[in-house]
C-alpha positions as CSV (number, residue, x, y, z in Angstrom):
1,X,100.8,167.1,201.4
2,X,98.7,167.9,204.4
3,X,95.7,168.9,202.0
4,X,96.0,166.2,199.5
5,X,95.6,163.5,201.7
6,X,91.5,164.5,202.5
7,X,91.2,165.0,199.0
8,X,92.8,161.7,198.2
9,X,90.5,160.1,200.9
10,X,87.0,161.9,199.0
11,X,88.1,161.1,196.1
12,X,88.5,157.6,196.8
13,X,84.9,157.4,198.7
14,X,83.7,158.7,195.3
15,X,85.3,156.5,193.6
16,X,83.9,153.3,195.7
17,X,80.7,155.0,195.2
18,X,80.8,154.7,191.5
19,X,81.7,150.7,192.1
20,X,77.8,149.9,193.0
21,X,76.3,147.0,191.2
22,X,74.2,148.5,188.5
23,X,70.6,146.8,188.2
24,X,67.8,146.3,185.2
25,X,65.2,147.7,185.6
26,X,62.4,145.8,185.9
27,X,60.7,147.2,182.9
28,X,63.6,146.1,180.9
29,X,62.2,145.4,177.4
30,X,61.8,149.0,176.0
31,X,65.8,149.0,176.9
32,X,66.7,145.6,174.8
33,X,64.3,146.9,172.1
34,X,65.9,150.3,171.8
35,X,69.7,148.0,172.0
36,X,68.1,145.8,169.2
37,X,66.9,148.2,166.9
38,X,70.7,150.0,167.1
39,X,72.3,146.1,166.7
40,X,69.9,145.8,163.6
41,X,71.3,149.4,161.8
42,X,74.8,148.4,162.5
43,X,74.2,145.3,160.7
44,X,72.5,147.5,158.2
45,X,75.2,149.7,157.9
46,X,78.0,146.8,157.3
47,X,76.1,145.4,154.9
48,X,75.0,148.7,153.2
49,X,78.7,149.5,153.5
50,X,79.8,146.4,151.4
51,X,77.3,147.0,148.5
52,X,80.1,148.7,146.3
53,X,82.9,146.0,146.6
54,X,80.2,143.0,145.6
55,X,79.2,145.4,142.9
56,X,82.3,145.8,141.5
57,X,83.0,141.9,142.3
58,X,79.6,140.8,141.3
59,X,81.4,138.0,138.9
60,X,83.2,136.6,141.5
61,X,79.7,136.9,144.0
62,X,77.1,136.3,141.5
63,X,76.9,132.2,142.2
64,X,76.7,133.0,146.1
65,X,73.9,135.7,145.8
66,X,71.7,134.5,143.7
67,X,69.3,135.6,140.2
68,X,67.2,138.0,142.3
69,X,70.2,139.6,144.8
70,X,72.4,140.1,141.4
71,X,69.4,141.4,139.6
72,X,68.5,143.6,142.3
73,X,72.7,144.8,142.4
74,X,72.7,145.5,139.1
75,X,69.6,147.3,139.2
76,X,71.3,149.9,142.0
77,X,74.5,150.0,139.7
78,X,72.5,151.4,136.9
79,X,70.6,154.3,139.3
80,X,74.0,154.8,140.8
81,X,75.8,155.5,137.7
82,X,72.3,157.6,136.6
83,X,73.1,159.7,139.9
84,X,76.5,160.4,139.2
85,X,75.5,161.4,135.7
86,X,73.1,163.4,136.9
87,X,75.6,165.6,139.4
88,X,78.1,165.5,136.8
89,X,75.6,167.8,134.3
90,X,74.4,169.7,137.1
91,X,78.0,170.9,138.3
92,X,78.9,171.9,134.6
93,X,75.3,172.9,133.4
94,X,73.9,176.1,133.4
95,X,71.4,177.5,135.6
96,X,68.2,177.5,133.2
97,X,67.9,173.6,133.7
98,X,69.0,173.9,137.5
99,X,65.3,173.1,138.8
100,X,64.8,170.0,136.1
101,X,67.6,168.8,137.2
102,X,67.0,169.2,141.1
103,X,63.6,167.0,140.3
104,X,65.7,164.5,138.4
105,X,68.1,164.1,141.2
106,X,65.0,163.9,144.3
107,X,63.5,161.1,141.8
108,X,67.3,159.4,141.4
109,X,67.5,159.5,145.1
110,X,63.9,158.2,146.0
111,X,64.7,155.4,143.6
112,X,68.1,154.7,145.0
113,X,67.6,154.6,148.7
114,X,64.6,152.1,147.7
115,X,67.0,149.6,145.3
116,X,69.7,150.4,149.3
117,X,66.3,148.9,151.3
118,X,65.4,146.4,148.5
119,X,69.2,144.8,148.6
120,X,69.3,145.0,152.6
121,X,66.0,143.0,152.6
122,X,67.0,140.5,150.2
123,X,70.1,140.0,151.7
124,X,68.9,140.0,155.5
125,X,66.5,137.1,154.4
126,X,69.6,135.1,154.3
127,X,71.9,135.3,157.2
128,X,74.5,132.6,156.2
129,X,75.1,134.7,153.3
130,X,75.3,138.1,155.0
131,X,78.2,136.5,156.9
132,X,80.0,135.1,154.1
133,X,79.6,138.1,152.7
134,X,80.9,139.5,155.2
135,X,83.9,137.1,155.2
136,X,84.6,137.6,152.1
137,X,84.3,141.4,151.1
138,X,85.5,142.7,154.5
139,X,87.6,145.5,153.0
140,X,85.6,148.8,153.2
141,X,85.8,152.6,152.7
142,X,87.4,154.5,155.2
143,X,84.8,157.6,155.9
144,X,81.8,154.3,156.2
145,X,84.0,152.3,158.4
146,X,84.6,155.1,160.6
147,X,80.9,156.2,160.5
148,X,80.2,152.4,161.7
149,X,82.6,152.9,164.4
150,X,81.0,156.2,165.8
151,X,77.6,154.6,165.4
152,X,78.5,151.1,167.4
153,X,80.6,153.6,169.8
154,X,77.3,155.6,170.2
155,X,75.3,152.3,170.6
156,X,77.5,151.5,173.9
157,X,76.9,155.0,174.9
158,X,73.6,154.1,175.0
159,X,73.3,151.1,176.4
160,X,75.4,152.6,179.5
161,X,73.6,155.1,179.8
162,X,70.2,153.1,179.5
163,X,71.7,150.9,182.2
164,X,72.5,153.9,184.6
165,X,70.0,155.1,186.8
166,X,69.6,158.9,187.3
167,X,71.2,159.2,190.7
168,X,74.0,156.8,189.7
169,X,74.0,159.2,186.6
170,X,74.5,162.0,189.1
171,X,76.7,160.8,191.1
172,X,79.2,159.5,188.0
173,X,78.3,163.7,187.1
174,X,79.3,164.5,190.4
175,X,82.0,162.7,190.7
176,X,83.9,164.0,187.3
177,X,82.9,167.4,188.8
178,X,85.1,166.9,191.7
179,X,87.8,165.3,189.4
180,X,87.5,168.3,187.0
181,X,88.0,170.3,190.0
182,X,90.9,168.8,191.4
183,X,92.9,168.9,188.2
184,X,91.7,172.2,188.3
185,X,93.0,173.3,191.8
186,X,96.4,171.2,190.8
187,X,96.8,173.4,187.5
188,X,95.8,176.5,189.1
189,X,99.0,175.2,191.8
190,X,101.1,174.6,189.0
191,X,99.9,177.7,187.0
192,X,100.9,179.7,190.0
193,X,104.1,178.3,191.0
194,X,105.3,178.5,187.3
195,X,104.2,181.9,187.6
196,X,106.4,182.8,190.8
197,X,109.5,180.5,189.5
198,X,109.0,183.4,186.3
199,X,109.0,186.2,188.0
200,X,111.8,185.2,190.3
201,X,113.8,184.5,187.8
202,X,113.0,188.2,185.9
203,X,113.9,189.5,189.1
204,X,117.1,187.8,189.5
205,X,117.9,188.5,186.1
206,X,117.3,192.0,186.5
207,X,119.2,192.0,189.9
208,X,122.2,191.0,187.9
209,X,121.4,193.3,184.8
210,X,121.9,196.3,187.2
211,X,124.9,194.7,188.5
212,X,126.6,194.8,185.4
213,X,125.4,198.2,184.5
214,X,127.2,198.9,188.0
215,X,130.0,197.2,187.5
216,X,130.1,198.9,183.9
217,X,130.0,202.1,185.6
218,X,132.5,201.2,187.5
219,X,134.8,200.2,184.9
220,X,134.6,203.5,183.6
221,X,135.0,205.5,186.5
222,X,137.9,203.4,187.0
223,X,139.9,204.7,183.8
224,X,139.2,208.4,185.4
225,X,140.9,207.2,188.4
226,X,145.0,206.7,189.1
227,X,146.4,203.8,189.7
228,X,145.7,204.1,193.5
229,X,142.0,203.4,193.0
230,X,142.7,200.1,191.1
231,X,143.7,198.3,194.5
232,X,140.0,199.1,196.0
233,X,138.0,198.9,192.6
234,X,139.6,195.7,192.6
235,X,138.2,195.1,196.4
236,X,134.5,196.2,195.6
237,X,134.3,193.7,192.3
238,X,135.3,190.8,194.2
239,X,132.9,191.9,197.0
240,X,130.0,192.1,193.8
241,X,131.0,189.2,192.1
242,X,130.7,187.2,195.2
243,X,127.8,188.5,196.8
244,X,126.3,187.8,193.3
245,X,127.3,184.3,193.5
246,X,125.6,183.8,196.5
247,X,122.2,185.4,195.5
248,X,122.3,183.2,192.4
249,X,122.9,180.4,194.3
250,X,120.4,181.1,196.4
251,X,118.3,181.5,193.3
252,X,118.8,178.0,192.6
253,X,117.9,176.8,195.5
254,X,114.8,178.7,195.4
255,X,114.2,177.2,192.1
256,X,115.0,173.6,192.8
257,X,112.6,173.8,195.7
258,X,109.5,175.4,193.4
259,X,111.0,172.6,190.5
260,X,110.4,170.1,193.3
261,X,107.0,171.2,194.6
262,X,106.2,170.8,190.7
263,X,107.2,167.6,190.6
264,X,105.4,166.4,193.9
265,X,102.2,168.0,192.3
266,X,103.0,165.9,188.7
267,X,103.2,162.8,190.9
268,X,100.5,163.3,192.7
269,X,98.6,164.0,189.6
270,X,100.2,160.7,187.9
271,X,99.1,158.8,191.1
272,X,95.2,160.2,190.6
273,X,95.2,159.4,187.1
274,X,96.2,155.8,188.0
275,X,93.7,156.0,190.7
276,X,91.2,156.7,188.2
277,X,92.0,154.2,185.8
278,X,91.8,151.7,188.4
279,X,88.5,152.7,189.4
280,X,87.5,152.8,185.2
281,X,89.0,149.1,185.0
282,X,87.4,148.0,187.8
283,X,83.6,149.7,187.0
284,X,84.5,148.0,183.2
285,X,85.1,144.7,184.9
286,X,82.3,144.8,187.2
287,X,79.9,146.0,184.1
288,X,81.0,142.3,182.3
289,X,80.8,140.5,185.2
290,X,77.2,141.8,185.7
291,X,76.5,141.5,181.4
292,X,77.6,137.7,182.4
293,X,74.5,137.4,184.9
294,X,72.1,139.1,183.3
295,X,73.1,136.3,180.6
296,X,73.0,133.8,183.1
297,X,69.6,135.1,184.6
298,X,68.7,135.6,180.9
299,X,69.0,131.6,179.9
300,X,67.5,130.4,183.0
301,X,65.1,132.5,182.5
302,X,64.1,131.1,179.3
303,X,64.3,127.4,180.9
304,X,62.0,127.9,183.2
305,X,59.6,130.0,180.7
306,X,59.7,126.3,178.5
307,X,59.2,123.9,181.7
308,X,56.3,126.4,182.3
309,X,55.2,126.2,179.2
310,X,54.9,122.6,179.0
311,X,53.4,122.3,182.1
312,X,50.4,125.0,181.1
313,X,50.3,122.6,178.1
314,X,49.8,119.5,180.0
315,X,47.3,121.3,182.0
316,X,45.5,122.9,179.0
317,X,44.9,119.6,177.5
318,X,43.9,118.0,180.6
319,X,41.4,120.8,180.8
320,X,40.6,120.8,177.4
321,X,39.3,116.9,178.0
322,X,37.5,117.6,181.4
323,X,35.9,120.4,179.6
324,X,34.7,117.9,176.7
325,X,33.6,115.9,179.5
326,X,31.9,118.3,181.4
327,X,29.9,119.1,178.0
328,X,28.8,115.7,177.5
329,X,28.0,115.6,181.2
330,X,25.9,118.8,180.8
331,X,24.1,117.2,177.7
332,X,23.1,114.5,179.8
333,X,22.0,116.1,182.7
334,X,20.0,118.4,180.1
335,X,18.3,115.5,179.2
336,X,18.0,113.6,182.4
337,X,16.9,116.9,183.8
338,X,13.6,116.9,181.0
339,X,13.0,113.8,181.7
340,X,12.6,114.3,185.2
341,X,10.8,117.6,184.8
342,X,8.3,115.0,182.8
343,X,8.3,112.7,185.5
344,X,7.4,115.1,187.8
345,X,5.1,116.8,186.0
346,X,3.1,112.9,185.6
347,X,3.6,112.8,188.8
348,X,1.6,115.9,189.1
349,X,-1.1,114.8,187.6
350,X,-1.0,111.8,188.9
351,X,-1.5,113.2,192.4
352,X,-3.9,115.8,191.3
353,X,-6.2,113.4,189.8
354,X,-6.0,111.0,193.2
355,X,-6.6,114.2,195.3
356,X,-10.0,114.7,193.3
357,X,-10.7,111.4,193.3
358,X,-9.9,111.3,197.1
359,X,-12.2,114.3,197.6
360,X,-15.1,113.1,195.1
361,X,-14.6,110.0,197.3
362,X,-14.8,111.8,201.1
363,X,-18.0,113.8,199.3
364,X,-19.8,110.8,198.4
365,X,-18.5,109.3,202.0
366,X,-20.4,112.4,203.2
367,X,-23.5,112.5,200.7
368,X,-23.7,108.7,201.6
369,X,-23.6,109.0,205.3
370,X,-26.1,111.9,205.5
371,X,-28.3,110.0,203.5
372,X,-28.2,106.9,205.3
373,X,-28.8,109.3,208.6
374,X,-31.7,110.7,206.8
375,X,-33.2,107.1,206.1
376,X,-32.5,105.9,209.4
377,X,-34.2,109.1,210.9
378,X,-36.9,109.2,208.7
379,X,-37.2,104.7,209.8
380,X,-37.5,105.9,213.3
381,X,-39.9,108.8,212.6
382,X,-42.3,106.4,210.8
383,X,-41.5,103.2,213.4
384,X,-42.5,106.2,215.9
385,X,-45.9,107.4,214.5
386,X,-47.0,103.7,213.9
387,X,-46.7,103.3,217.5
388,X,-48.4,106.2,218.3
389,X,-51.1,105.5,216.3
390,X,-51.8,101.8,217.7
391,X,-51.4,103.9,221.3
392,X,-54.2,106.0,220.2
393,X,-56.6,103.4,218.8
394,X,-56.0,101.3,222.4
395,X,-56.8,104.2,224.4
396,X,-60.3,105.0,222.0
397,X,-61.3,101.0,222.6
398,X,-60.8,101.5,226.3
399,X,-62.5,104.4,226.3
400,X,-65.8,102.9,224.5
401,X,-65.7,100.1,226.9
């Protein structure tokens, strides 16, 4: 008891270990496509499953299906019956025709698993049909229902262990190894407790086997003997018989003490297995509850994706207008833009002649003004030698006088 209660307490640390909220990943979508794909072949599977009861219904289904689903049925009756012909010959044919009729049957099965795919496609297009089909042909052959079952349990398989992260992976490893090894350590307790219970039991049994031979030999020595001897033969079996007594009881004792330590170890083995299942409810519970959000998360999701959605409508159409605007803005100031390159380039023009004419103007200012220098220069000159020459012709006079 001393021991188990450490081991209890681990255990149970394990145990709350194991109770962690599991989490998506955030690159979730290779997980609900791998899910999806598995969802889609048990569907598959049902339906593929049911294809011999409508068959042999196909009266009773043929206003449901449909010309083309009934036609198609029919059409996978005929290559089924073709395949069972065909093993039928090979099993009592000889072997001459063995490869022929290997050929015949890889052609009857190509053709066959095509008419399984035609049928599945034909009927997935409808789904209300697929479940009244389902509704109504529900019974099914044992091996394909249990080949269903194995396939949607290795589906959940999957999908926990898609949702379990490695360390929680090692941990839940982990943590069945120290279970393992527990039940283990308790059997190998049991194992050698039954073992010591055995052999103390050979060993009383052989304790009292040589008794008896004893007390055989006794009983013979004691038909040698007079009457005398009877007295303290008599003594010595009593002494035997009870000191036999008390080792069996003791015996007993012994065993109803190993019975009980066995006992104590099947209860405490019951009370870990409840533990455990506990802990398994619990994990189970805490998976749905979590399934439940993801849903949740999942919808709201999905909400807010559509608000979004019509928001970034509303927004593309607003730019889509502004844009159309912009364009004809753009065309405008294209042309606005020419003509003002035109304007400018008049105005150019405009301003180049003006300076020319501005500097043909400042040259003739110049040309003029010069010229009118020179005229009044050469007026001066000429007033000047006029009056130099009436000086000179006064000053000859004079001079005559």
């Amino acid at each position: 008891k001393g021991m188990a209660t450490p081991e209890k307490a681990t255990i149970t640390l394990d145990a709350m270990k194991m109770l962690d909220p599991r989490r998506l990943k955030p690159d979730s979508v290779e997980m609900e496509r791998i899910i999806t794909v598995l969802d889609e072949t048990i569907a598959k599977l049902e339906l593929s499953s049911l294809i011999p009861r409508i068959i042999n219904s196909l009266d009773r289904f043929a206003d449901m299906l449909g010309p083309e689903i009934t036609n198609s049925l029919i059409e996978h009756q005929k290559l089924s019956n073709e395949m069972e012909h065909l093993l039928a010959s090979s099993e009592e044919g000889d072997t001459m025709r063995a490869e022929e009729q290997r050929g015949c049957l890889c052609l009857r099965e190509q053709g066959l698993k095509c008419s399984v795919r035609n049928v599945l496609r034909l009927l997935l297009a409808n789904p209300s049909l697929c479940q009244a089909l389902k509704y109504e042909a529900w019974a099914r052959e044992s091996p394909a229902e249990v080949f269903i079952k194995a396939f949607g349990e290795f589906r959940n398989f999957m999908l926990e262990t898609l949702l379990t992260s490695p360390m929680e992976e090692e941990e839940k490893i982990q943590f069945m190894k120290d279970i393992s090894l527990q039940i283990k350590k308790n059997t190998e307790a049991i194992t050698a407790l039954q073992a010591e219970l055995a052999a103390a039991i050979q060993t009383q049994e052989e304790e009292i086997h040589m008794k008896d031979n004893v007390i055989k030999d006794l009983k013979n020595g004691m038909q040698d003997l007079t009457t005398d001897c009877k007295a303290g033969i008599q003594q010595i079996k009593q002494e035997g018989e009870k000191q036999q007594e008390e080792e069996l009881q003791a015996s007993q004792a012994r065993c109803a003490g190993l019975q009980q330590d066995i006992q104590q170890l099947g209860a405490q083995l019951n009370a870990l297995v409840l533990e455990h299942r506990a802990s398994e409810l619990a994990l189970r519970k805490r998976k749905s509850r979590v399934e439940m959000e993801i849903v949740n998360w999942i919808q709201k999701y999905d909400t807010d994706m559509g608000e979004k959605q019509a928001e970034y409508e509303e927004v593309d159409a607003a730019y889509t207008e502004e844009k159309a605007q912009l364009s004809l803005l753009m065309e405008k100031h294209a042309v606005l833009l020419q003509e003002y390159s035109q304007i400018e380039e008049e105005r150019r023009i405009r301003q180049k002649k003006e300076e020319q004419a501005l500097k043909e103007l400042t040259t003739k200012t110049l040309a003029a003004i010069r010229i009118q220098a020179f005229w009044r220069g050469y007026l001066v000159r000429s007033l000047f030698k006029s009056k130099r020459k009436k000086k000179k012709k006064g000053k000859g006079k004079k001079a005559k006088k």
